[in-house]
Structures are given as C-alpha cells and as structure tokens.
py3Dmol code that shows the C-alpha trace and the ligand (Angstrom):
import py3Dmol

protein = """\
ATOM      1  CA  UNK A   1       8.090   7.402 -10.197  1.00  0.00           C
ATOM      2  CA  UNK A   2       8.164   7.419 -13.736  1.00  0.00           C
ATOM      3  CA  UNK A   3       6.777   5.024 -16.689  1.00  0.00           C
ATOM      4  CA  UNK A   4       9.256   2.538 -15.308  1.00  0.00           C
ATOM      5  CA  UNK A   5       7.902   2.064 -12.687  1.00  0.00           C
ATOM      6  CA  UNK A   6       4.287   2.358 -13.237  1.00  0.00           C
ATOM      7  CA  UNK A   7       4.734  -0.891 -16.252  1.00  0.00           C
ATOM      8  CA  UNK A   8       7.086  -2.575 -13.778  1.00  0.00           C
ATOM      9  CA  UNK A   9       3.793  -2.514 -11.067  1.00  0.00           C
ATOM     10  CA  UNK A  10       1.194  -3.316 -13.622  1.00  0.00           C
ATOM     11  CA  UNK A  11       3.389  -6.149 -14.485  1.00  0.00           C
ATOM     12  CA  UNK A  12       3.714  -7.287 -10.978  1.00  0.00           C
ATOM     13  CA  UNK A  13      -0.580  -7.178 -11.361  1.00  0.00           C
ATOM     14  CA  UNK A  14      -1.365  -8.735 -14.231  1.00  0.00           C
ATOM     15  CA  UNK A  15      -0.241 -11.442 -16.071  1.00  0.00           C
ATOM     16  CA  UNK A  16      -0.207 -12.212 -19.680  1.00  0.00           C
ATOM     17  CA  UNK A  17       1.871  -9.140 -20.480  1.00  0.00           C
ATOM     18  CA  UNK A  18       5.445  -8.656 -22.125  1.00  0.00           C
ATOM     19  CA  UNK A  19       7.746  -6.291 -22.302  1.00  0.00           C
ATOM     20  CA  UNK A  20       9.901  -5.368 -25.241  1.00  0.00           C
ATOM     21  CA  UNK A  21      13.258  -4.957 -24.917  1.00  0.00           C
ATOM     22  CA  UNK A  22      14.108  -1.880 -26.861  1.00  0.00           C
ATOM     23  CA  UNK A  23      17.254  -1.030 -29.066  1.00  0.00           C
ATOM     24  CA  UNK A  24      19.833   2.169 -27.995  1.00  0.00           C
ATOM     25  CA  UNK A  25      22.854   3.685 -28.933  1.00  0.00           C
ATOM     26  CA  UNK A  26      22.940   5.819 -25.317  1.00  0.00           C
ATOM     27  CA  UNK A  27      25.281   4.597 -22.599  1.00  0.00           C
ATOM     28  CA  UNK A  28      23.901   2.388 -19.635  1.00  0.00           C
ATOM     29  CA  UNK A  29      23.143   3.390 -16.724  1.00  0.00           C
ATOM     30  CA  UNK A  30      25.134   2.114 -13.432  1.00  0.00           C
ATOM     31  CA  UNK A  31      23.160  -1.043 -13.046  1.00  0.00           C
ATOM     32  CA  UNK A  32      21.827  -1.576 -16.247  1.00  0.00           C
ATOM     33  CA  UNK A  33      22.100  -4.650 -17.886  1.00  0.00           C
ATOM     34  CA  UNK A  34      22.169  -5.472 -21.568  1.00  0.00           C
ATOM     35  CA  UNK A  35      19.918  -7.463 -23.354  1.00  0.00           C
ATOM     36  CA  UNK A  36      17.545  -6.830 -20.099  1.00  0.00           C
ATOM     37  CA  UNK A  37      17.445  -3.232 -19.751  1.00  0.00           C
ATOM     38  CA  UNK A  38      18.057  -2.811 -23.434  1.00  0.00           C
ATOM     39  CA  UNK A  39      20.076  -3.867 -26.115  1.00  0.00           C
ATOM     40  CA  UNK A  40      22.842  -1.644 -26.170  1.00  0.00           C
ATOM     41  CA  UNK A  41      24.350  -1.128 -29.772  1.00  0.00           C
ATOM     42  CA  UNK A  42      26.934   1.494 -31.329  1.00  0.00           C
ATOM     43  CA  UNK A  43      26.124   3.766 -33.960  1.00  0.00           C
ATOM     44  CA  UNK A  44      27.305   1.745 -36.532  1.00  0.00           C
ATOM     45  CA  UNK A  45      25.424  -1.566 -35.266  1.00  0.00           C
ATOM     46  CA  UNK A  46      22.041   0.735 -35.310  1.00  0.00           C
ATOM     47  CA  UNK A  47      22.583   1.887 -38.886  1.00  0.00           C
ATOM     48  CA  UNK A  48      22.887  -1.688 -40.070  1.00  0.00           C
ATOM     49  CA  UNK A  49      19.576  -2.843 -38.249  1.00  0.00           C
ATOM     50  CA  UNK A  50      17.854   0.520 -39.747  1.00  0.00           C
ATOM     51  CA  UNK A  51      18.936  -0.617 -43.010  1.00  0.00           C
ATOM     52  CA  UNK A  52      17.839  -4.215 -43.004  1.00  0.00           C
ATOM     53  CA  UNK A  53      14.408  -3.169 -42.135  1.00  0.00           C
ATOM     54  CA  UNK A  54      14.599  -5.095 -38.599  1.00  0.00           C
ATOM     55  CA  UNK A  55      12.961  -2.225 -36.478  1.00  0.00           C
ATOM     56  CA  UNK A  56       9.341  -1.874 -35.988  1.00  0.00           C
ATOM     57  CA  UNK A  57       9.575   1.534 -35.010  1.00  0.00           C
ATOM     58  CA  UNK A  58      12.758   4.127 -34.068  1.00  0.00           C
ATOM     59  CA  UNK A  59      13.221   7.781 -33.000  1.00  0.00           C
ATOM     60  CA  UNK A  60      15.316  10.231 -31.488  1.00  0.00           C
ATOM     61  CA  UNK A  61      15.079  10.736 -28.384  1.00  0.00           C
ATOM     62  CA  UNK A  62      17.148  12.906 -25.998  1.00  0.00           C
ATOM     63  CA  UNK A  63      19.964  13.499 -28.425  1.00  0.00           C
ATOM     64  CA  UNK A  64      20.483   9.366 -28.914  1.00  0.00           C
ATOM     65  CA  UNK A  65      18.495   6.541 -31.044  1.00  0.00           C
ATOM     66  CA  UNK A  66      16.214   4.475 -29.731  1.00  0.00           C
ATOM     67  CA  UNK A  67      14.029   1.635 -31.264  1.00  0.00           C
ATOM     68  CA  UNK A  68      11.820  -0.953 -31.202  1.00  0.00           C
ATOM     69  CA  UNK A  69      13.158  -4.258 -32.994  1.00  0.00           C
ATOM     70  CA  UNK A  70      10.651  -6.663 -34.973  1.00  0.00           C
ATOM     71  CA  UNK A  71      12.309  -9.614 -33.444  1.00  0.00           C
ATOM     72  CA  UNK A  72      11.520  -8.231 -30.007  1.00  0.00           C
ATOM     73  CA  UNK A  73       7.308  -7.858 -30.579  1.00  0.00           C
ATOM     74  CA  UNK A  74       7.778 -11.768 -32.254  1.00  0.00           C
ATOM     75  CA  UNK A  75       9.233 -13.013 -28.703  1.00  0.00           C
ATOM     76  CA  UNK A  76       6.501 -11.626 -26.713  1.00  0.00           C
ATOM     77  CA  UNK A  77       3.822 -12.183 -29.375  1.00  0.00           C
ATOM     78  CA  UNK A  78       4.946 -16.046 -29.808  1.00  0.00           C
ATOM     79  CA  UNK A  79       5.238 -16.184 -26.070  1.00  0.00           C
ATOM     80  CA  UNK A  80       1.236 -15.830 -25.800  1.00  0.00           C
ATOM     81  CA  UNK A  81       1.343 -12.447 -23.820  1.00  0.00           C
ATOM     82  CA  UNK A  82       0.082  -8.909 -24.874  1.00  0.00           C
ATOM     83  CA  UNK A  83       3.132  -6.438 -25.727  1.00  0.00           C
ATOM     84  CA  UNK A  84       3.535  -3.195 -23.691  1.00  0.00           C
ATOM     85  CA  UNK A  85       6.181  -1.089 -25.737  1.00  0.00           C
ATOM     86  CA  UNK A  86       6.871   2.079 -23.349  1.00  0.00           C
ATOM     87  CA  UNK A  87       8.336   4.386 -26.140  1.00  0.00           C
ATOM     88  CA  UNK A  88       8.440   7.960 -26.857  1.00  0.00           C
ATOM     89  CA  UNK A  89       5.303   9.680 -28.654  1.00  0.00           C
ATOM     90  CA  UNK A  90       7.735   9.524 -32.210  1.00  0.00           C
ATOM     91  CA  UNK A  91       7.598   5.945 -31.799  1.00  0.00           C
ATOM     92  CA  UNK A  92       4.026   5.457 -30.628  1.00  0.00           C
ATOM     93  CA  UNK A  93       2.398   7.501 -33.447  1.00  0.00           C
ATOM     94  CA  UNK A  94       4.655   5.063 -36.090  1.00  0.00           C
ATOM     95  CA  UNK A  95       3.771   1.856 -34.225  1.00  0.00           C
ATOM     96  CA  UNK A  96      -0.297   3.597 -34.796  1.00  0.00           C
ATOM     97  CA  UNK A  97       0.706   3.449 -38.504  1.00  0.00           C
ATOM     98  CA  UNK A  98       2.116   0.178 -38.101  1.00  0.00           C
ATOM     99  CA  UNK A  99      -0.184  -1.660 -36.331  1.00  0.00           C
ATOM    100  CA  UNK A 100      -3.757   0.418 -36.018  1.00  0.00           C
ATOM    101  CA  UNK A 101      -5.074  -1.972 -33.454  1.00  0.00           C
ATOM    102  CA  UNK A 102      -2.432  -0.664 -31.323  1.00  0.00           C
ATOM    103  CA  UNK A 103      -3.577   1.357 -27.906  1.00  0.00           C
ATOM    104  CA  UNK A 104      -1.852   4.625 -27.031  1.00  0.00           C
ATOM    105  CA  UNK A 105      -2.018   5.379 -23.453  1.00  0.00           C
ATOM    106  CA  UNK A 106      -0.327   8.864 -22.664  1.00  0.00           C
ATOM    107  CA  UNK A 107       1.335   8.857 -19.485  1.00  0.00           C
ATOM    108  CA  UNK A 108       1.555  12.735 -18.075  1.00  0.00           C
ATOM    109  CA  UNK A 109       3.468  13.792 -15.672  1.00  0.00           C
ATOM    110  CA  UNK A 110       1.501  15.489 -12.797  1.00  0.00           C
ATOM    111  CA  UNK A 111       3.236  18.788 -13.940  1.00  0.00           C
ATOM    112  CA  UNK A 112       6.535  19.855 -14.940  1.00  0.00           C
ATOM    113  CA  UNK A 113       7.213  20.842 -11.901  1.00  0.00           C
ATOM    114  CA  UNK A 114       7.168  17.668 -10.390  1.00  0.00           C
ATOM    115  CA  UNK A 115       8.877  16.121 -13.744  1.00  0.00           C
ATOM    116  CA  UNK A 116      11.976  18.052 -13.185  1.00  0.00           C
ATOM    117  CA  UNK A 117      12.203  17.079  -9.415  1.00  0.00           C
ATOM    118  CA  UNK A 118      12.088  13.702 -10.658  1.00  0.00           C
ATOM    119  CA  UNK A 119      14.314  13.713 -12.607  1.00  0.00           C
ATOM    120  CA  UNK A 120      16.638  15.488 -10.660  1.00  0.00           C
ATOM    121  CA  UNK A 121      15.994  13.157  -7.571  1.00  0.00           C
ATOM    122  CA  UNK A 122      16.570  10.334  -9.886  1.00  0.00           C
ATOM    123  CA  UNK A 123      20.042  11.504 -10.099  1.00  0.00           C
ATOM    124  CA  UNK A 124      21.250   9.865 -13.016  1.00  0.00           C
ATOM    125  CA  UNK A 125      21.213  12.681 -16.035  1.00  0.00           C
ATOM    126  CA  UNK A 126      23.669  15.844 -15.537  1.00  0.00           C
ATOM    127  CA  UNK A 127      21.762  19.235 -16.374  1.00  0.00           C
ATOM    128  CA  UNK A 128      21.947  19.154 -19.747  1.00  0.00           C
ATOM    129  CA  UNK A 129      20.364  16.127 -19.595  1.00  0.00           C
ATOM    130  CA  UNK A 130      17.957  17.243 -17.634  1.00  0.00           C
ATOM    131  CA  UNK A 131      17.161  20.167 -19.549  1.00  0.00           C
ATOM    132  CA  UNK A 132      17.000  18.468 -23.037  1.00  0.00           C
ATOM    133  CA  UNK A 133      14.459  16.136 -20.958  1.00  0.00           C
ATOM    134  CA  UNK A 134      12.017  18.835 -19.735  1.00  0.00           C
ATOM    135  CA  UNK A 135      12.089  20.165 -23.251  1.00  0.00           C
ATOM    136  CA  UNK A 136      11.509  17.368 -24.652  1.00  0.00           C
ATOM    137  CA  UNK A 137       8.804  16.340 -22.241  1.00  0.00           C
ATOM    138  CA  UNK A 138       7.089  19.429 -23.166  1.00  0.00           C
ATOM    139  CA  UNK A 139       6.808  18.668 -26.839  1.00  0.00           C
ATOM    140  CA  UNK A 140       5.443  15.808 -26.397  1.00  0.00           C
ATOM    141  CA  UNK A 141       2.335  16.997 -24.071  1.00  0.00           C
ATOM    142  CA  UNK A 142       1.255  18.750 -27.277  1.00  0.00           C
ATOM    143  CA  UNK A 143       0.733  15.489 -28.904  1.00  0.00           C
ATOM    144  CA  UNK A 144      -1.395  14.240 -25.654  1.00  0.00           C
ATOM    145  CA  UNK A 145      -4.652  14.578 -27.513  1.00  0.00           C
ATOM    146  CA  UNK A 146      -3.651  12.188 -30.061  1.00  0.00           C
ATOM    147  CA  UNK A 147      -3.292   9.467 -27.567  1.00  0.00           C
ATOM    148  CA  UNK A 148      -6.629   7.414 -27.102  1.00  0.00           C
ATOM    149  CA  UNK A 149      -6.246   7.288 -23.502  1.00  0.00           C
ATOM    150  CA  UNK A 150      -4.437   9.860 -20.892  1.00  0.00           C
ATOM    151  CA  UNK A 151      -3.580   8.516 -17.548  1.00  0.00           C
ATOM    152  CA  UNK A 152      -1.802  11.494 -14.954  1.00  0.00           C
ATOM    153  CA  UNK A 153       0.988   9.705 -13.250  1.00  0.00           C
ATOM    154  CA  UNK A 154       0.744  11.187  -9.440  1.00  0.00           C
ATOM    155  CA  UNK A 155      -0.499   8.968  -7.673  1.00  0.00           C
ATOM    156  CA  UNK A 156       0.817   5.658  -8.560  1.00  0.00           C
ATOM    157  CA  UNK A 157      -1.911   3.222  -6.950  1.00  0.00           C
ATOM    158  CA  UNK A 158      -4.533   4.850  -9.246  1.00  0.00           C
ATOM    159  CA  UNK A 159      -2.374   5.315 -12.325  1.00  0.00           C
ATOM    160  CA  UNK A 160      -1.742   1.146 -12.481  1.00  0.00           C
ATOM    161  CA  UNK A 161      -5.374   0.998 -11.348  1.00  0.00           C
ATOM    162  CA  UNK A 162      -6.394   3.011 -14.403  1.00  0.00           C
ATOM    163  CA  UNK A 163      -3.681   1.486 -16.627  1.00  0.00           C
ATOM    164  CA  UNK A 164      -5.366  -1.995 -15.707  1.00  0.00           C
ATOM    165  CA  UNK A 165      -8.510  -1.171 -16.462  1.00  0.00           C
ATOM    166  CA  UNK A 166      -7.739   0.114 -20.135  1.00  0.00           C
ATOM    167  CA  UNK A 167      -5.886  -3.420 -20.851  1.00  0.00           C
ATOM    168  CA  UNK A 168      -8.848  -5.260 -19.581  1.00  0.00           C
ATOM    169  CA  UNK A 169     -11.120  -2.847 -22.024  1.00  0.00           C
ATOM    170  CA  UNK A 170      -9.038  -3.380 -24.879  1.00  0.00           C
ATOM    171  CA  UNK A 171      -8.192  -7.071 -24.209  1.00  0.00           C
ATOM    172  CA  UNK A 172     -12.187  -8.082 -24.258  1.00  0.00           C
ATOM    173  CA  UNK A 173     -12.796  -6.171 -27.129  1.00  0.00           C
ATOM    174  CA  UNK A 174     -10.159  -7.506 -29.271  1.00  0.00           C
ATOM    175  CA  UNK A 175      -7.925  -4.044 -29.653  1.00  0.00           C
ATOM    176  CA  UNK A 176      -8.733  -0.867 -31.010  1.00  0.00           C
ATOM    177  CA  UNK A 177     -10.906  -1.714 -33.595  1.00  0.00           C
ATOM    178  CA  UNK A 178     -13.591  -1.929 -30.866  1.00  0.00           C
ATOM    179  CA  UNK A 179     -12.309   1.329 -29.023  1.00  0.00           C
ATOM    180  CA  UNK A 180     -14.369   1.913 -25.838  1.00  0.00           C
ATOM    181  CA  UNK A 181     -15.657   5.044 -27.058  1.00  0.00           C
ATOM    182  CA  UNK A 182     -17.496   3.511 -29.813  1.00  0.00           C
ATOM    183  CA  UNK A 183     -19.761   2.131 -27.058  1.00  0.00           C
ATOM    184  CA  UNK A 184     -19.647   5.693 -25.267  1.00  0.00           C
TER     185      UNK A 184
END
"""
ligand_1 = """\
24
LIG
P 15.859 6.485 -21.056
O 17.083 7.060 -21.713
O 15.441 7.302 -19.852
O 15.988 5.024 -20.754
O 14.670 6.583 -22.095
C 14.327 7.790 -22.650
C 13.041 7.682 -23.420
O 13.246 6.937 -24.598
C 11.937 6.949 -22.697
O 11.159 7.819 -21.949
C 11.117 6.355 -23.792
O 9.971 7.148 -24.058
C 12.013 6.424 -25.004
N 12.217 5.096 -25.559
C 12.696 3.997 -24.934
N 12.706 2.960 -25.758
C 12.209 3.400 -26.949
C 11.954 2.777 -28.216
O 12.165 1.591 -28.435
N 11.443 3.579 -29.184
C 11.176 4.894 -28.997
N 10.657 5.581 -30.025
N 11.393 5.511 -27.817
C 11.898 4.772 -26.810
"""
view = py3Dmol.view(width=600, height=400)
view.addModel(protein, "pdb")
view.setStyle({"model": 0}, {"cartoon": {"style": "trace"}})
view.addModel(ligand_1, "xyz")
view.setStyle({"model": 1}, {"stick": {}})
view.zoomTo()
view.show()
C-alpha cells in the first residue's frame, strides 16, 4: 500500500480530517474521477491558475504538474476539519514556507525494493513510469531529515497507528509552534 491508502485508513479512524483535492495536468487513471480524485486540467488551464496566484503550493512531479489550490485548503478549513495535503516533498517544503505551523510527516517506503514491487503490482505506470518513479522516490529520501516526523510504511496497522498519534500531538498543542520535541 502506498500513501493512498495509509490517509484513506486514517480517515476511516479519525474524524475531523479533510482531504484536499489536488490540481494535475497528468491523465486519469481507469477509475479515476475528476473533481474527486483530482481536478484534472490541461496545460493551458494550469498556467492560468499559476498566474492568478490561486495555488498554495505546485511542483513537478513525475514529468507532469501537480498542485495544491487555495480554494481547496478554504473548503476543508471552513468545513471545521484539519487538512491532510499528501504532496510530494517540493510541495511540502513550500507549504513549510507557507504556512510554518504546518506538520511534515515523511512517509518511507520500507525499501526500494519493496517500492518498485509496488509499484509494479499496482500495475498502472508502464516502465518508464516506473523508473522515473524509483528515481524520483530516491531523491526525495534525501530530504527525509527535513521532515519533523518519519513514519516507515510496512506495516500498515502501525503506520496509521503512528500517523494517529502525531495528529493527536499536534492537534492538542495547537500545530507546530508547540512541536513535541520542545517538550522532549
Ligand atoms: P500520482 O500521479 O501517483 O497520483 O501522484 C504522484 C505524486 O504526486 C504523489 O505521490 C504525490 O506526492 C504528488 N502530488 C499529488 N498531489 C500533489 C500536489 O498537490 N502537490 C504536489 N507538490 N505534489 C502532489
């Protein structure tokens, strides 16, 4: 299982949480629904939501664009629920600059190993895909330590157990100005 999954079971655990809807110009996926999934745009529909300043955050990612919209963080934020935005490390160092009370939680994969027979089980990328995946996945392990919280996605039970715990942390302490290490 991947991040998907492991916000899709927290989710399923906790209330009070929303999920953004993020921005792309890749194609969907069989079964992927827009506006749910995410907001599938074309190039030229991107560039014109760059330029009016309406995303939070965006990156590349995997040879397409990918972004977080403002409007999307207002609809969870207004809707009275905590925003999970499950981005790439690109996005989650901006959203840092954005927003410092923002947590990073790194999810790793239990190696590469196991990454790439993920994602070839998963069966939905071709190799080059794949490949431009792995490398990318290994780029952004060297940005791990900049994360304030790392959380090794094997075994998934634990992982959403772990993931749960650093909401509750966070959520008590009114975000990461009180960062549980300060109390460490
Ligand atoms: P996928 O193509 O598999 O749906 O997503 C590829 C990667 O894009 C995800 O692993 C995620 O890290 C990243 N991603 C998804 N949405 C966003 C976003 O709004 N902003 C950024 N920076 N990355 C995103």
């Amino acid at each position: 299982m991947g991040k998907g999954t492991l916000v899709a079971r927290l989710r399923e655990r906790m209330s009070g949480l929303g999920l953004t809807v993020s921005a792309t110009t890749r194609a969907p996926r069989p079964g992927e629904i827009d506006g749910v999934s995410y907001h599938f745009m074309s190039e030229e529909e991107f560039d014109r939501r760059v330029a009016d300043g309406e995303f939070l955050e965006w990156a590349w990612v995997h040879d397409h664009r990918y972004g977080t919209l403002a409007s999307e963080v207002e609809r969870v934020v207004s809707g009275g629920l905590s925003v999970i935005l499950e981005i790439d490390v690109q996005g989650g160092l901006a959203v840092r600059s954005a927003i410092p009370d923002a947590v990073l939680v790194f999810v790793e994969p239990p190696s590469m190993e196991e990454l790439e027979r993920r994602l070839r089980g998963r069966g939905t990328e071709d190799e080059a895909s794949i490949e431009v995946r792995l490398a990318n996945a290994r780029s952004e392990m060297a940005h791990a330590a900049d994360y304030d919280v790392r959380i090794v996605n094997d075994d998934l039970a634990r992982a959403v157990a772990e993931l749960e715990d650093v909401i509750h942390t966070y959520e008590k302490d009114g975000g990461h100005a009180h960062d549980v290490r300060d109390q460490a």
